[in-house]
VMD Tcl script that draws the C-alpha trace (Angstrom):
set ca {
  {113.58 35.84 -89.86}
  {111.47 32.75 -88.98}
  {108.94 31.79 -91.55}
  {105.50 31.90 -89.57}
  {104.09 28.02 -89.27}
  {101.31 27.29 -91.72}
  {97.96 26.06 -89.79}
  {94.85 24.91 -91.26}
  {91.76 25.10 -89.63}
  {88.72 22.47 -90.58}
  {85.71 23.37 -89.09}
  {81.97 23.72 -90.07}
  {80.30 26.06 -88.00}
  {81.19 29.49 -89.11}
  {81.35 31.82 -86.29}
  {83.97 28.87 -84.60}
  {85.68 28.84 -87.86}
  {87.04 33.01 -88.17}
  {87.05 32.86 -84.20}
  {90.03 30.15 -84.28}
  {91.57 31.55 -86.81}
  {91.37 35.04 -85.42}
  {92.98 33.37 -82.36}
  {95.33 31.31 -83.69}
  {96.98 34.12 -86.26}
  {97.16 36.48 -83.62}
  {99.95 34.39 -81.63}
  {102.08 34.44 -85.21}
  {100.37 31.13 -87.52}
  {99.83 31.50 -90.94}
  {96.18 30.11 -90.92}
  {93.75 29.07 -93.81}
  {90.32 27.59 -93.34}
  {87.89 25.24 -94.40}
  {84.41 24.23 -93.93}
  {84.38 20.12 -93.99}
  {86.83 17.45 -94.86}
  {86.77 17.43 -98.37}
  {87.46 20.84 -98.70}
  {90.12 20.43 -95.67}
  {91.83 17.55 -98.03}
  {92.34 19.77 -101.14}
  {93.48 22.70 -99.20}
  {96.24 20.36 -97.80}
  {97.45 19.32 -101.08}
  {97.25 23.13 -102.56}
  {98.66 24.97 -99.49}
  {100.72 21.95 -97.37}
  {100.25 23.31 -93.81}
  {102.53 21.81 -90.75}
  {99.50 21.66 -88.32}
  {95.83 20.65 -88.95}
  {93.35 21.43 -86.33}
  {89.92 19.78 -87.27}
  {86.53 19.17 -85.93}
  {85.55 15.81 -85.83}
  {82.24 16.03 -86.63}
  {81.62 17.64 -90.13}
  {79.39 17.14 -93.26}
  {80.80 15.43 -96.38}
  {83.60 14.16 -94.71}
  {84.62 14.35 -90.93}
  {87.19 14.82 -88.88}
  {88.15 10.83 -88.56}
  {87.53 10.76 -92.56}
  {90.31 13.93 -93.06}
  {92.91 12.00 -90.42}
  {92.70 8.71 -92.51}
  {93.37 10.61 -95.93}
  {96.17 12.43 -94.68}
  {97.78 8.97 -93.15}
  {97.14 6.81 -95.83}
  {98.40 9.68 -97.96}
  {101.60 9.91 -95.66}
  {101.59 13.68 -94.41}
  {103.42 13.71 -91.44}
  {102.01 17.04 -90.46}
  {100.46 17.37 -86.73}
  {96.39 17.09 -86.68}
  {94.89 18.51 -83.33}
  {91.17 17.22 -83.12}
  {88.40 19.00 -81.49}
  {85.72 17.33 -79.57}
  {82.31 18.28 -78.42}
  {81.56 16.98 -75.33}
  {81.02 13.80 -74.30}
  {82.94 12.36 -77.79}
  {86.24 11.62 -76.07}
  {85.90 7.61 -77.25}
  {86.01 9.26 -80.76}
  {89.25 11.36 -79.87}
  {90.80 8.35 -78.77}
  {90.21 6.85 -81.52}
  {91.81 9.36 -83.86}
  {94.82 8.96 -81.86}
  {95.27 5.83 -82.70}
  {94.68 7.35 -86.55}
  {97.65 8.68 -85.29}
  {96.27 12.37 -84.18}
  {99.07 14.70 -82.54}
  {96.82 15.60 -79.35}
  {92.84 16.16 -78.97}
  {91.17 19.54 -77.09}
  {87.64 19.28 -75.95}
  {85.00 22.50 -76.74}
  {84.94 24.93 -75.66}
  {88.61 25.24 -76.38}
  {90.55 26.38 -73.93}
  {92.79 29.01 -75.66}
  {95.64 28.60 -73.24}
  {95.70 24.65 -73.90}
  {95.55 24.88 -77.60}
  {98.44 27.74 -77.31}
  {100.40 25.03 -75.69}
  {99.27 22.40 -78.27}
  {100.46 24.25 -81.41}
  {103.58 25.37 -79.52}
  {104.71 21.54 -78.64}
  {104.09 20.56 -82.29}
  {105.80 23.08 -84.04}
  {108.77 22.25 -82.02}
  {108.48 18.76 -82.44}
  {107.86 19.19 -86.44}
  {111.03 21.43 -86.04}
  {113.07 18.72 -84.48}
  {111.83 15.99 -86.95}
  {113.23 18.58 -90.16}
  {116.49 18.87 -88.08}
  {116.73 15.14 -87.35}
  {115.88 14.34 -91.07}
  {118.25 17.12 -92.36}
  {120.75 15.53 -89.99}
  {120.55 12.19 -91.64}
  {120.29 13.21 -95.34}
  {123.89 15.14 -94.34}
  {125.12 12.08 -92.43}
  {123.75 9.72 -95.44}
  {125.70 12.10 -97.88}
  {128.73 11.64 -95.55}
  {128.86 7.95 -95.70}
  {127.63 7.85 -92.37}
  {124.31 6.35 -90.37}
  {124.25 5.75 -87.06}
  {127.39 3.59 -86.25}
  {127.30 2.44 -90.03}
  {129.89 3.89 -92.30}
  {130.37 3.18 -95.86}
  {130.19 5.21 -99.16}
  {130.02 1.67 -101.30}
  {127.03 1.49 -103.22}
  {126.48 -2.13 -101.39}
  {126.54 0.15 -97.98}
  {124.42 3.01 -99.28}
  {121.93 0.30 -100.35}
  {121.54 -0.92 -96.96}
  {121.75 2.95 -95.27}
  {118.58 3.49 -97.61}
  {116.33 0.14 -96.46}
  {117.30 0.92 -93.42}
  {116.15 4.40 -93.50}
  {112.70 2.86 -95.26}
  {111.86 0.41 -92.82}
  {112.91 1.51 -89.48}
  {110.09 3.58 -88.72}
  {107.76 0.78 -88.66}
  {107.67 -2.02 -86.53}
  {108.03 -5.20 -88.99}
  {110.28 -7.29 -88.14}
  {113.48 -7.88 -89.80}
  {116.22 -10.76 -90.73}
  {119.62 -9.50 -90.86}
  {122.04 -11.69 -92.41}
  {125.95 -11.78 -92.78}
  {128.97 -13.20 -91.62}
  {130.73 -12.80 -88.22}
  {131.75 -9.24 -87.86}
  {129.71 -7.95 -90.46}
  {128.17 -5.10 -88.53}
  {124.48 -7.18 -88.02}
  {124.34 -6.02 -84.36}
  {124.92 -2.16 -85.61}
  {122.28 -2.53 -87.93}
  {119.87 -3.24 -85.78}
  {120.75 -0.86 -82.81}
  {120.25 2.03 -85.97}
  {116.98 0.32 -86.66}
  {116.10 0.82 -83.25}
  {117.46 4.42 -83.03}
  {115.60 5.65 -86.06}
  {112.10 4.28 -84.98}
  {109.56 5.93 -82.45}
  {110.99 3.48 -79.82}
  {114.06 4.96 -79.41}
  {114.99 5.91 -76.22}
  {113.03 2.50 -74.81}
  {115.04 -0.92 -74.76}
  {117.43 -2.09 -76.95}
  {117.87 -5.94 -75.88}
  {120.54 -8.34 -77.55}
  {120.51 -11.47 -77.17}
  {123.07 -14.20 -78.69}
  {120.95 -17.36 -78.78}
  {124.69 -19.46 -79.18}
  {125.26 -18.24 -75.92}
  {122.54 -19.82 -74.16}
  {122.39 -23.03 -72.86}
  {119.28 -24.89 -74.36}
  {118.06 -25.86 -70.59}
  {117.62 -22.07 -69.90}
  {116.83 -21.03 -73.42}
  {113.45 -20.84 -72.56}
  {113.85 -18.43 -69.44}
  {116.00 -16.18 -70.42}
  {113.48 -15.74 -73.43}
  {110.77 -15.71 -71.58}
  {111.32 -15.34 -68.28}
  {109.99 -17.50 -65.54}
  {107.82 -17.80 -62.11}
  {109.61 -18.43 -58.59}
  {110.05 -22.44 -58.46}
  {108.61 -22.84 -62.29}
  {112.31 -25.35 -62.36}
  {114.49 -26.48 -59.93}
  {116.88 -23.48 -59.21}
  {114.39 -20.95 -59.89}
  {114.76 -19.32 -56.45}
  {112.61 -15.97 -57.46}
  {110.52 -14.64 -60.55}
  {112.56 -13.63 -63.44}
  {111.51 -11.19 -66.35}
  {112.76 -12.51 -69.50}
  {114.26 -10.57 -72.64}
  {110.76 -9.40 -73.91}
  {110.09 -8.35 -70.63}
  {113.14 -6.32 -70.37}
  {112.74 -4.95 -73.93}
  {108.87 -4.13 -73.40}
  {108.05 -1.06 -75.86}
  {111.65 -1.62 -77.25}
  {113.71 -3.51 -79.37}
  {114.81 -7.19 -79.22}
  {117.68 -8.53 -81.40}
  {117.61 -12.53 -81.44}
  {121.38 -12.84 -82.40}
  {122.31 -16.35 -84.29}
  {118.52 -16.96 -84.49}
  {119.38 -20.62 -86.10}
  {121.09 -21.48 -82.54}
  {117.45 -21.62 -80.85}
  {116.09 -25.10 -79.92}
  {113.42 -26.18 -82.34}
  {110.85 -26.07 -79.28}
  {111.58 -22.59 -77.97}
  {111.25 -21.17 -81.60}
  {107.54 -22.78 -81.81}
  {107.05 -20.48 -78.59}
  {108.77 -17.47 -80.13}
  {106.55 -17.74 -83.46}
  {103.29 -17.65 -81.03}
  {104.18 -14.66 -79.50}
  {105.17 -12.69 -81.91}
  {102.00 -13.84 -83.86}
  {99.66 -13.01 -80.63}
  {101.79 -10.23 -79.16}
  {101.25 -12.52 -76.12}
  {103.71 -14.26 -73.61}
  {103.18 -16.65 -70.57}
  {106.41 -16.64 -68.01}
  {107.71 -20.58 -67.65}
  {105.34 -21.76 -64.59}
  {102.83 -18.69 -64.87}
  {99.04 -19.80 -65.49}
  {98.32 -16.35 -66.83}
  {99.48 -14.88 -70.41}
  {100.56 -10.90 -70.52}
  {100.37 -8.49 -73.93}
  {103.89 -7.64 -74.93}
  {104.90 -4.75 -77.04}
  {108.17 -5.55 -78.73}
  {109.67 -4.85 -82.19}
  {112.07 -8.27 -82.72}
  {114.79 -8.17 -85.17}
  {116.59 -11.44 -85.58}
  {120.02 -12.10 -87.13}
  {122.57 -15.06 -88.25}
  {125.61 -15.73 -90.04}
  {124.22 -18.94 -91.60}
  {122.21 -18.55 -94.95}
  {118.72 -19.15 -93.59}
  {117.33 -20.67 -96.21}
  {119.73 -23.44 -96.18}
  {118.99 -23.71 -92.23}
  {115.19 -24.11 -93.11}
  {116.40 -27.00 -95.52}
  {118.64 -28.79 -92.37}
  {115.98 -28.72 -90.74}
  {117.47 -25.29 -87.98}
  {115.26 -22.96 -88.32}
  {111.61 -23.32 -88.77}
  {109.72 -21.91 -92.16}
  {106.87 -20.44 -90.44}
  {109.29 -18.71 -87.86}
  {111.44 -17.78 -90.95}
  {108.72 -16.70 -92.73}
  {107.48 -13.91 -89.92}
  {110.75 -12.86 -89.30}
  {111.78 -12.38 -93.32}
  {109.00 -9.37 -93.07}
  {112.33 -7.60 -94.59}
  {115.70 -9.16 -95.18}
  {119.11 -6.57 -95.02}
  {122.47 -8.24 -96.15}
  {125.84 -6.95 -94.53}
  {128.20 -7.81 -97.29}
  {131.61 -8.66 -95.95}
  {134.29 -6.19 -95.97}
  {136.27 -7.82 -98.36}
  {133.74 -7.12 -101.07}
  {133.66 -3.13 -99.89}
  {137.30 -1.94 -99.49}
  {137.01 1.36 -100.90}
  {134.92 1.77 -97.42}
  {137.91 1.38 -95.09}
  {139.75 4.28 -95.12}
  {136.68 6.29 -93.90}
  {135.59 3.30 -91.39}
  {139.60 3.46 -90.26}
  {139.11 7.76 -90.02}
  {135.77 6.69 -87.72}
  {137.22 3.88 -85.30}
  {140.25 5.98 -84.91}
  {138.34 9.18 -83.35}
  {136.11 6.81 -81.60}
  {139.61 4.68 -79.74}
  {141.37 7.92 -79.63}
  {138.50 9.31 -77.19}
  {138.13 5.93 -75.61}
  {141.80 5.74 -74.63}
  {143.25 9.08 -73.95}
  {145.02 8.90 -77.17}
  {146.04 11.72 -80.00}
  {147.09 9.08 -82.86}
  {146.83 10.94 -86.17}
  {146.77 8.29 -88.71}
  {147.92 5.81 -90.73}
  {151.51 5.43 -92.60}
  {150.98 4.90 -96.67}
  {152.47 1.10 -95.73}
  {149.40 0.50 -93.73}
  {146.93 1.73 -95.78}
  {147.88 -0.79 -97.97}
  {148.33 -3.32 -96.28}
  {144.20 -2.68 -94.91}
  {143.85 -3.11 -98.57}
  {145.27 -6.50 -99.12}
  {143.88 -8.08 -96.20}
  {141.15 -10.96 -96.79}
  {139.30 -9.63 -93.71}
  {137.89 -12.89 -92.59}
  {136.56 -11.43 -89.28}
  {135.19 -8.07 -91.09}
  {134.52 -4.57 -89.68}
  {134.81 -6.41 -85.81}
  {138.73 -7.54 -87.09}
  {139.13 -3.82 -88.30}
  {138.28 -2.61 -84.72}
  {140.28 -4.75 -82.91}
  {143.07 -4.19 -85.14}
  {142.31 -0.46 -84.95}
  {142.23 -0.76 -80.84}
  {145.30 -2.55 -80.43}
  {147.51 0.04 -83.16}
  {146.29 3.18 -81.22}
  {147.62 1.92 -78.01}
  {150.44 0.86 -79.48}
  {151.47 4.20 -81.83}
  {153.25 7.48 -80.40}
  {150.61 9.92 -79.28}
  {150.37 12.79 -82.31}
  {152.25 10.11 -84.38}
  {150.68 7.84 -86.97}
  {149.98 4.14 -87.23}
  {153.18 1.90 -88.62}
  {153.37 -1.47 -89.86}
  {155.17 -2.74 -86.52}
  {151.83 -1.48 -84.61}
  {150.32 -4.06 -86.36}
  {150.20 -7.56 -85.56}
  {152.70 -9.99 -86.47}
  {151.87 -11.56 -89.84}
  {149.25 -9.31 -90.49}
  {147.75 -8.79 -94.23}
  {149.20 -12.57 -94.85}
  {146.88 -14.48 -97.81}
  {144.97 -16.62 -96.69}
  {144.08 -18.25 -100.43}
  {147.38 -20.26 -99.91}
  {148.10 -23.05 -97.71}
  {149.74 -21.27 -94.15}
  {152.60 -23.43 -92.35}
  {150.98 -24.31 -89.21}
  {152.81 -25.59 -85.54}
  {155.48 -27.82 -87.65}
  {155.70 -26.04 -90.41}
  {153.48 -28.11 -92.30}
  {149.90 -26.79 -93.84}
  {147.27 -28.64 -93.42}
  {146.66 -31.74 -95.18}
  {144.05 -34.69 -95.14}
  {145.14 -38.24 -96.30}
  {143.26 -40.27 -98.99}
  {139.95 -42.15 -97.09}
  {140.15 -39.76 -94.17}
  {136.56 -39.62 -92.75}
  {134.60 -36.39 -92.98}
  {134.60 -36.52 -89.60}
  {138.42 -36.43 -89.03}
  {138.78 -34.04 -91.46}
  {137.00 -31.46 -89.81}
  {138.81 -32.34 -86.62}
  {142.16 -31.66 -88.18}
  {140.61 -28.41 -89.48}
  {139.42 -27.36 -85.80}
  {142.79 -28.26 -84.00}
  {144.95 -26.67 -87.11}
  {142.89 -23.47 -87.08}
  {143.37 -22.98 -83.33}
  {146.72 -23.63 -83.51}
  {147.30 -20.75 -85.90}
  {144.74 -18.07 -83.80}
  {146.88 -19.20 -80.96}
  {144.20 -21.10 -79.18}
  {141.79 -18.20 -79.77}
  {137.99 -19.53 -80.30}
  {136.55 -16.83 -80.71}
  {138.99 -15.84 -83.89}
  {139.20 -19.99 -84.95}
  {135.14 -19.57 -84.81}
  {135.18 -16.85 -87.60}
  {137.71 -17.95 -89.51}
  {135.59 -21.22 -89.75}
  {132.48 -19.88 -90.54}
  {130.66 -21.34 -87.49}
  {129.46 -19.89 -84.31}
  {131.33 -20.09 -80.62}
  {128.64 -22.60 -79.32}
  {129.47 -25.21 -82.19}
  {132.88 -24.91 -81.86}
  {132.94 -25.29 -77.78}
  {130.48 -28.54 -78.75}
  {132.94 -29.53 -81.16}
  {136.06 -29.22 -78.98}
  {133.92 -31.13 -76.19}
  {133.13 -33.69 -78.22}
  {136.59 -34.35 -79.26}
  {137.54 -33.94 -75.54}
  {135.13 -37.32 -75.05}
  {136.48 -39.29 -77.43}
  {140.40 -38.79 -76.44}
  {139.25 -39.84 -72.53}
  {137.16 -42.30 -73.55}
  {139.88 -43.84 -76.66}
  {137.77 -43.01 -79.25}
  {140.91 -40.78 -80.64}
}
mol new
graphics top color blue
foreach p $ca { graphics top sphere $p radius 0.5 }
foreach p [lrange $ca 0 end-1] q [lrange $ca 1 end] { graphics top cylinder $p $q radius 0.2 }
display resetview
């Protein structure tokens, strides 16, 4: 049998007092009382009720006085404030304390029925959720995270910490690291979910329509700009925004992006007007950021705001014991995506997993995962030749490349040549894939396409 919800009732004037509480145990609360908001404040900590319905106005301490205890204290039970009339400035403001809902008096018994009956369920679902996500947590699972690792169970518990708030957040790791899932769980665990979730790659982006896509733009702000366009804080208003490969923004368009998330204020490309935005902004990159502050990349005062707190997706090479149950994950998750009934993996493969370098990370474990479940018998399991070919190879020791030989720099080679010959080797061996020769470089798509097109230059015009 359900245990009856605890409700305390904080209110001066007697006769109000026993009346609400004659009321409010006779539809099934457990109620206690008190007479101001001192004495409301102890009997919270002595008899920890759910709900809290309080006068505002009260001797000693009022209403406002008891909601800023209990937040700064961090009860997340439900206050419901009653107001006399005419004092509904003062109920507004104890929603912004962060109130449940407000009731004006005379109270309106049918109302506050409905009041207490919303909140209970929504306490209800909150103990669920949180149950949920201790189990899940316990499981090696949050969100679309999975790891049992202490370095994963380190960031499952900042993450938990933070992402009710809405500081911002740096997220840092190499490619394929999982810096795009930690973000979307961010968003998923805060008050915003179900609003926006917008990611943006800044490497992506051209620089000449940085700015727009940011920020969005006016009909004829530019040549080409045909109509008005909303721009990604538009799109993510009362969301989230992830700034992907933050240290890939123009210098310029980060001096914008540090003034509106300072002034929670944006002005569209060509608009004369500025607009509030409401937008939690995560930001991410594969690049140590402090050594892009140092080159001169990414701005210290833009660094600084965004650093509010810093996660760290270690690479997967550095948290194997965390593959078999990330393999068990991806494999229900393509099984359901494809149609497909693989059961597993052969003993061969596991082993292999566990002698790979994993220079792309968890996003090389997917695709891997993707391509052996279309290729394996349906009810069978996953064999070495579902894999592909050369898989699980080392990559500590030089790799024959196009004529057999590895790769090799002569004695006064420039810098400059060297890291050409690097470039052309390492697509040669992804098979011309630049996505893959990006990772396995360390750099992002955008520099490499700049790369290849600078190289493409200098072979038309003889440089090479």
């Amino acid at each position: 049998m359900r245990t009856p919800t605890k409700v305390l009732i904080v209110e001066d004037e007697v006769h109000a007092l026993m009346g609400l509480a004659e009321l409010i145990s006779g539809w099934g609360y457990r109620t206690e009382t008190a007479r101001d908001g001192i004495e409301g404040y102890e009997k919270v900590l002595a008899w920890d009720p759910a709900i809290v319905v309080t006068d505002l106005k009260m001797p000693r301490m009022d209403g406002l006085g008891l909601l800023t205890k209990l937040t700064e204290a961090g009860n997340n039970m439900a206050v419901i404030v009653l107001t006399a009339q005419g004092s509904v400035e003062l109920a507004v403001d104890a929603m912004k304390l962060g109130a449940y809902d407000f009731i004006s008096k005379p109270v309106d018994a049918t109302r506050l029925k409905t009041i207490l009956a919303n909140a209970t369920r929504q306490l209800d679902t909150e103990l669920e959720l949180e149950v949920t996500r201790r189990q899940l947590r316990q499981s090696g699972v949050l969100g679309a995270l999975v790891g049992h690792s202490r370095s994963m169970q380190e960031v499952f518990g900042l993450i938990e910490r933070i992402a009710p708030s809405n500081v911002s957040v740096l997220i840092t790791g190499e490619s394929g690291t999982g810096k795009e899932l930690v973000a979307r769980t961010l968003h998923d665990l805060s008050d915003r979910k179900g609003r926006p979730f917008v990611a943006v790659n800044c490497a992506a982006i051209p620089e000449t329509l940085m700015e727009s896509e940011i920020f969005g733009h006016e009909k004829g702000a530019f040549t080409g700009a045909m109509e008005r366009r909303a721009g990604c804080f538009e799109l993510a208003e009362q969301g989230t925004l992830l700034l992907d490969e933050l240290g890939e923004m123009p210098i310029g368009t980060q001096a914008k992006l540090l003034r509106v998330l300072e002034e929670r204020k944006l002005r569209r490309l060509g608009a004369r007007t500025e607009q509030d935005v409401d937008v939690r902004v995560l930001a991410a990159t594969n690049r140590d950021p402090e050594d892009a502050v140092a080159a001169g990349s990414l701005r210290s005062d833009l660094f600084y705001r965004l650093n509010v707190f810093h996660i760290h997706m270690p690479p997967l090479r550095e948290h194997r014991e965390d593959i078999p149950d990330m393999v068990n994950a991806m494999l229900a998750e393509m099984n359901q995506k494809h149609g497909r009934h693989v059961a597993g993996m052969s003993a061969s493969v596991q082993e292999k997993l566990q002698q790979h370098e994993w220079p792309g990370n968890a996003r090389e474990l997917r695709n891997l995962m993707e391509r052996a479940v279309i290729l394996a018998p349906d009810g069978g399991l996953i064999e070495v030749a579902h894999l592909p070919s050369g898989f699980g190879r080392p990559l500590a020791t030089p790799v024959p490349i196009g004529d057999g030989n590895s790769v090799s720099v002569r004695v006064g080679a420039t810098v400059g040549e060297a890291e050409r010959l690097l470039i052309l080797r390492t697509l040669e061996f992804t098979g011309q894939n630049k996505t893959r020769a990006a990772e396995l470089l360390g750099v992002s798509l955008k520099t490499l396409h700049n790369k290849l097109k600078e190289y493409e230059y200098q072979r038309e015009s003889g440089g090479i």
